[in-house]
One Martini backbone bead per residue (centre of mass of N, CA, C, O) as a GRO file, in nm:
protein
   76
    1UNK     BB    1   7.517   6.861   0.253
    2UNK     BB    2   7.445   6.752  -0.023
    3UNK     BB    3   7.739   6.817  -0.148
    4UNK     BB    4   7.868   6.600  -0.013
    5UNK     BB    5   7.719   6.337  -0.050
    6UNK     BB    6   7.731   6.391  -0.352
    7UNK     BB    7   8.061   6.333  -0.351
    8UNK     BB    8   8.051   6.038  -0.197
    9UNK     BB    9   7.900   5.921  -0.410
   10UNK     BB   10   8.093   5.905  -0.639
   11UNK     BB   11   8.315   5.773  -0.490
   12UNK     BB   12   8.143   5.511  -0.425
   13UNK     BB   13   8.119   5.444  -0.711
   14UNK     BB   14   8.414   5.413  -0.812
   15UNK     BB   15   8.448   5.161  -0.615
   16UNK     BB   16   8.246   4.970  -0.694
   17UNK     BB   17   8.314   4.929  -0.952
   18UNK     BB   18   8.623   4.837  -0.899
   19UNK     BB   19   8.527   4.599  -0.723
   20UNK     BB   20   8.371   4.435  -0.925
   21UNK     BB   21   8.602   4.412  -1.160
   22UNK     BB   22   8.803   4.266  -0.946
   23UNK     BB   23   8.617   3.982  -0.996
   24UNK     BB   24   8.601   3.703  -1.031
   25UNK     BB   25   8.509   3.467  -1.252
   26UNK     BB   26   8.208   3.206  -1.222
   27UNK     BB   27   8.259   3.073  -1.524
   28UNK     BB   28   8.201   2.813  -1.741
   29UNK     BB   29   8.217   2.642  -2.010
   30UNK     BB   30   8.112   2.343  -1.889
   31UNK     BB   31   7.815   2.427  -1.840
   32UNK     BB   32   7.678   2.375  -2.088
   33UNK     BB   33   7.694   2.066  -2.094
   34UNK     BB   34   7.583   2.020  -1.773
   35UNK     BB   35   7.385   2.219  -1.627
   36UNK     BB   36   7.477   2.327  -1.384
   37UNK     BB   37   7.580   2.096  -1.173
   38UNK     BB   38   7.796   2.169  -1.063
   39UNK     BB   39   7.748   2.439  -0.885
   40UNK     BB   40   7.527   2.265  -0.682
   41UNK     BB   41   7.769   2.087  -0.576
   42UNK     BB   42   8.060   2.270  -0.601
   43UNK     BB   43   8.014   2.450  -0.360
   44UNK     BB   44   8.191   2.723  -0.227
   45UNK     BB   45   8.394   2.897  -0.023
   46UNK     BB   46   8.516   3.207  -0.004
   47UNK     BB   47   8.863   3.288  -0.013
   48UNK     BB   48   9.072   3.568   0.113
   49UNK     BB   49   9.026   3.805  -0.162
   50UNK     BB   50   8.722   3.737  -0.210
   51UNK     BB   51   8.610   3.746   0.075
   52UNK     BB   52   8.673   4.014   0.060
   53UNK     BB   53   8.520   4.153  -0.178
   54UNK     BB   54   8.245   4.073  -0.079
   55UNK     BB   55   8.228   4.258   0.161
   56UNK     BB   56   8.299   4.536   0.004
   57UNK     BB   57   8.053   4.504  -0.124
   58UNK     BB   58   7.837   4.528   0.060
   59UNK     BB   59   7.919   4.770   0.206
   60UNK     BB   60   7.872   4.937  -0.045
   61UNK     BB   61   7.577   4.875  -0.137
   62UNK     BB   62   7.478   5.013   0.133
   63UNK     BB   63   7.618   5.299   0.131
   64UNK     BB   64   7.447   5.347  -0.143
   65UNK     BB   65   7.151   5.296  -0.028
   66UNK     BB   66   7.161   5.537   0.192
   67UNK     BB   67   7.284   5.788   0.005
   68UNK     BB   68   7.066   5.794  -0.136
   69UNK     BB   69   6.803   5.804   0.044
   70UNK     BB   70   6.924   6.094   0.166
   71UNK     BB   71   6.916   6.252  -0.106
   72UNK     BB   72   6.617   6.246  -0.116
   73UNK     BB   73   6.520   6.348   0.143
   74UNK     BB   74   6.694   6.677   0.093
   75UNK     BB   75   6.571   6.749  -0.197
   76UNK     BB   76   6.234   6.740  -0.074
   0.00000   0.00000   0.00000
């Protein structure tokens, strides 16, 4: 049982790796001039493959902490 979450969790981790490099940059240049008042302002939800990628992103790292969980109480 345990070498099988093991395994699980490895590919999980590739995954995750993976879906977070390929999450666009939400950096500006231009906010070092204005001190991130747009940020503030001109907050937007995202959409498309961006709000995929955000969902994909939450439900491995709950997937993540979930078998990490189950490994530490396993091991003990």
């Amino acid at each position: 049982m345990y070498s099988a979450i093991l395994a699980i969790m490895l590919v999980l981790c590739v995954l995750l790796i993976i879906v977070v490099a390929m999450q666009p940059s939400k950096t500006n240049a231009a906010s070092s001039l204005t001190g991130g008042a747009e940020q503030l302002f001109g907050k937007q939800k995202a959409r498309g493959f961006e709000a995929f990628l955000v969902r994909v992103t939450v439900i491995l790292g709950a997937l993540f902490m979930i078998l990490a969980t189950a490994l530490v109480f396993l091991q003990a």
